[in-house]
Backbone as CSV, one residue per row, in Angstrom:
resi,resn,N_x,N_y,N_z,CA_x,CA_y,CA_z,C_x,C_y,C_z
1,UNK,-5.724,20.734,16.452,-4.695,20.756,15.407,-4.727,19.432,14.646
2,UNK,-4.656,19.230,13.716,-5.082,18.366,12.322,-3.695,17.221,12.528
3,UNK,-3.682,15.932,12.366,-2.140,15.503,12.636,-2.045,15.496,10.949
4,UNK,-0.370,15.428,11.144,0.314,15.313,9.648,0.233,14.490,9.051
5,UNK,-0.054,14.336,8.003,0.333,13.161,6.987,1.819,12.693,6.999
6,UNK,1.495,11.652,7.066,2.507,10.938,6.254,2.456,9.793,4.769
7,UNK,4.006,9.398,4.278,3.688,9.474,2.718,4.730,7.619,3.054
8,UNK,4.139,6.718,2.949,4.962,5.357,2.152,5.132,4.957,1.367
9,UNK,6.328,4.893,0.463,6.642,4.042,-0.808,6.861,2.489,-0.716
10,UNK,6.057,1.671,-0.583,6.161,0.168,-0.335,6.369,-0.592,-1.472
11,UNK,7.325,-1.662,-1.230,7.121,-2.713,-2.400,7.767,-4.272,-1.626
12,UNK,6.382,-4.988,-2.346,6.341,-5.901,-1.608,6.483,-7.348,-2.581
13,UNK,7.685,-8.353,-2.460,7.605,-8.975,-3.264,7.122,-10.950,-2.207
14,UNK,7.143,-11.556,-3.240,6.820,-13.098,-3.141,5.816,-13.410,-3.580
15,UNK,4.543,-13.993,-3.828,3.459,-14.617,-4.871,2.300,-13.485,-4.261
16,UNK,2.700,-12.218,-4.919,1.681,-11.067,-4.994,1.185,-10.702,-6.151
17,UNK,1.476,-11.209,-7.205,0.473,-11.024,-8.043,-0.435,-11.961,-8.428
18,UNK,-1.426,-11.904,-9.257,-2.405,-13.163,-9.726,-3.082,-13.445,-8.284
19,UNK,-3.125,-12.931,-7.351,-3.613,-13.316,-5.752,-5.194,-12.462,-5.518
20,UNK,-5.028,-11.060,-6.281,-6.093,-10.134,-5.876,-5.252,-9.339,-4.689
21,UNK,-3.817,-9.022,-5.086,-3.448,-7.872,-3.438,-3.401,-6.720,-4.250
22,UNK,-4.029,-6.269,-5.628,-4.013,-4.791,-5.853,-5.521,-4.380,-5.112
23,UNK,-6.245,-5.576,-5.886,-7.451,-5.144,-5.303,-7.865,-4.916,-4.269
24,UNK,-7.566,-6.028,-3.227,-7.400,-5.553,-1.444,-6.438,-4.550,-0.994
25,UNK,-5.603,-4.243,-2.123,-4.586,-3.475,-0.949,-5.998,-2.114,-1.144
26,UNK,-6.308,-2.086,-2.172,-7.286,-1.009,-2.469,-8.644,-0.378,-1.510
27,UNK,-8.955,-1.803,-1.475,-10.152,-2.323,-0.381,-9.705,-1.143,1.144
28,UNK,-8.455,-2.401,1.520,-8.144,-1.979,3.013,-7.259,-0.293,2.888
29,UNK,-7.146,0.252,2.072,-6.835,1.499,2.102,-8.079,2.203,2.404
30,UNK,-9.170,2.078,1.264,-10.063,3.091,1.362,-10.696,2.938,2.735
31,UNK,-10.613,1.412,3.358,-11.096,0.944,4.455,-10.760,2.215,5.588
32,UNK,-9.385,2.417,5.711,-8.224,3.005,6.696,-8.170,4.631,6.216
33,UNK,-9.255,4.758,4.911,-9.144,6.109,4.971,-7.457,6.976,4.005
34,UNK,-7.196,6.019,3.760,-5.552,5.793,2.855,-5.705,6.950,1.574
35,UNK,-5.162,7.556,0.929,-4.640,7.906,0.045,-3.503,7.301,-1.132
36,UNK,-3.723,7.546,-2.195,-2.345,6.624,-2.768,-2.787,5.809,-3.834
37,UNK,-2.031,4.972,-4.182,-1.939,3.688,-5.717,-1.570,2.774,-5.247
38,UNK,-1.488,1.803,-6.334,-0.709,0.318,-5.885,-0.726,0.113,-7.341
39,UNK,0.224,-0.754,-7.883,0.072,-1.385,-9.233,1.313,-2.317,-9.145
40,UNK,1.276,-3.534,-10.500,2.004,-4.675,-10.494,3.509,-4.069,-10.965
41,UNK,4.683,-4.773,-10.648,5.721,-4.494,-11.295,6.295,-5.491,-12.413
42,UNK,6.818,-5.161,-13.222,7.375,-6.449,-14.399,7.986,-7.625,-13.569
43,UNK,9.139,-7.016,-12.734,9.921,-8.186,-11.639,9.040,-8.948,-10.877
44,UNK,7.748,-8.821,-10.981,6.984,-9.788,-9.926,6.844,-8.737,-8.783
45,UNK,7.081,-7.855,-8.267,6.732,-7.260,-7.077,5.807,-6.565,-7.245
46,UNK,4.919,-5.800,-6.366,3.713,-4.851,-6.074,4.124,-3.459,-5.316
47,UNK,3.968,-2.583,-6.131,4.241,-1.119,-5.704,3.371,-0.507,-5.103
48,UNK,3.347,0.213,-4.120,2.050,1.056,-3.576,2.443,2.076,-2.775
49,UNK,1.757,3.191,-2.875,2.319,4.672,-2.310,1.410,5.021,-1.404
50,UNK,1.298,5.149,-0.465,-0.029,5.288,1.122,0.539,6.488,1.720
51,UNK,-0.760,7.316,1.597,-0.717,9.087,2.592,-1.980,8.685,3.226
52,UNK,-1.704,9.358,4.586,-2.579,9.189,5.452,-2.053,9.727,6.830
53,UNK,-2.900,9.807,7.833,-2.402,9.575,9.299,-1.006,8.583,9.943
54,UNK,-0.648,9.031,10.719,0.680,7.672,10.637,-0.191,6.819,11.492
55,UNK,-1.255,6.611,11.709,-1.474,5.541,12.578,-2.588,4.693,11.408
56,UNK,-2.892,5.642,10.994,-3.587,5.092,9.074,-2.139,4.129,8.461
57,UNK,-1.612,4.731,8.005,-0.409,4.411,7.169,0.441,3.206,7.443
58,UNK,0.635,3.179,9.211,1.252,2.245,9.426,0.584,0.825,9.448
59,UNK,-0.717,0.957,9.690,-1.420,-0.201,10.190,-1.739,-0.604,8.527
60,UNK,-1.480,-0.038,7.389,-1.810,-0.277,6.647,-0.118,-1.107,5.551
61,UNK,0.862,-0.399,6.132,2.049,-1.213,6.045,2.212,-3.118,6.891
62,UNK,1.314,-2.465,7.841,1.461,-3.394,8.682,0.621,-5.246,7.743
63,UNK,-0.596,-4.416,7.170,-1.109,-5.459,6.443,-0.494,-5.679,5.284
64,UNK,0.223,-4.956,4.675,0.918,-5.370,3.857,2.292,-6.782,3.766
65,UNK,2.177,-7.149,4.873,3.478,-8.271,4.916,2.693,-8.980,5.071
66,UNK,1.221,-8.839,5.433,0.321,-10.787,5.315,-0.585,-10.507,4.010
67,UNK,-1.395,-9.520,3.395,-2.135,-8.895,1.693,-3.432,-10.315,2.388
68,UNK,-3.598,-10.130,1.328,-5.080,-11.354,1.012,-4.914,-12.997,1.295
69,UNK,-5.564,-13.166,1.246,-5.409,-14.789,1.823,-4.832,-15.483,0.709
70,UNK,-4.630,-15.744,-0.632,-3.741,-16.559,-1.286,-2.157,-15.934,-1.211
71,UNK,-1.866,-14.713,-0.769,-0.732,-13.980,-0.960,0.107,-14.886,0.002
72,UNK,1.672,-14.738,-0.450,2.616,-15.442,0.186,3.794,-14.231,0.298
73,UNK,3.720,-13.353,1.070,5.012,-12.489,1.123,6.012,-12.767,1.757
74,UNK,6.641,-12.218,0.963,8.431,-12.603,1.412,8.809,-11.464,1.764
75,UNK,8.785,-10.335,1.885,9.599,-8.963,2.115,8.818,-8.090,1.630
76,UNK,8.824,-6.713,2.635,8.085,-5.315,2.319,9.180,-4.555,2.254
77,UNK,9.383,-3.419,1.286,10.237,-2.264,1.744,9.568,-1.154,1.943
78,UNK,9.854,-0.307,2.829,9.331,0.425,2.961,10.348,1.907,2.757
79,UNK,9.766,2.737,2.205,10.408,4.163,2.080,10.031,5.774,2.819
80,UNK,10.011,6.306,3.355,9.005,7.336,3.559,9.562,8.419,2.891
81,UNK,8.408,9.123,2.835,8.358,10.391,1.682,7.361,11.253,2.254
82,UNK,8.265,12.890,1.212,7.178,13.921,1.726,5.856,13.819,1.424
83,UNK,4.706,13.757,2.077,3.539,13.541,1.435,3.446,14.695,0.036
84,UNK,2.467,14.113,-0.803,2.088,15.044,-1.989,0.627,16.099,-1.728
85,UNK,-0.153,15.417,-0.751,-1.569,15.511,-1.061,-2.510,14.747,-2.004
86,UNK,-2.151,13.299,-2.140,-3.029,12.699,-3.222,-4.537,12.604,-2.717
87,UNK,-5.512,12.028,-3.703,-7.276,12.576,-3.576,-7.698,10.947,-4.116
88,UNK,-8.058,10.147,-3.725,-8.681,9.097,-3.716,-7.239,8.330,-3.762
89,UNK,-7.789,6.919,-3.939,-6.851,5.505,-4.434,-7.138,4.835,-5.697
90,UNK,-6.189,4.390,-6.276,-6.351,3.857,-7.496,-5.433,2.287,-7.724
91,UNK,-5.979,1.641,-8.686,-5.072,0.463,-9.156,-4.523,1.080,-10.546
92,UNK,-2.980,0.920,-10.460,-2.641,1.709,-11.589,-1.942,0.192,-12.480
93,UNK,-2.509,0.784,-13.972,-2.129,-0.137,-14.702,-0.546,-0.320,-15.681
């Protein structure tokens, strides 16, 4: 039997942009097999939506509170949601 997806709405703020964490969050998704987006927000924060396995998903929340090596995070939120079925990852502009 196939396990379920699950669906995260994350947003993660403190010196995440200008760092390269769309591009890695991108990286370590496709890495983990992830589904989903990420893109910048006007307020300075980073949005990103992750379907996957929950043991995909989480470990991938999980990197989200340390991102790339210049990143400085201050806080993740996390949301869960019904998955959609999304089909690759993207950096959305």
């Amino acid at each position: 039997m196939p396990l379920e997806p699950i669906r995260a709405h994350v947003f993660v703020s403190g010196r995440v942009q200008g760092v390269g964490y769309r591009y890695s969050t991108m990286l370590q998704a496709k890495h983990l097999g992830i589904t989903g987006w990420v893109r910048n927000l006007l307020d300075r924060r980073v949005e990103a939506v992750f379907e996957g396995t929950e043991v995909a998903v989480e470990a991938m929340v999980r990197w989200c509170h340390t991102g790339p090596l210049n990143a400085v995070v201050n806080d993740v939120r996390v949301n869960y949601e019904t998955p959609e079925g999304m089909q690759g990852f993207e950096i959305k502009r």
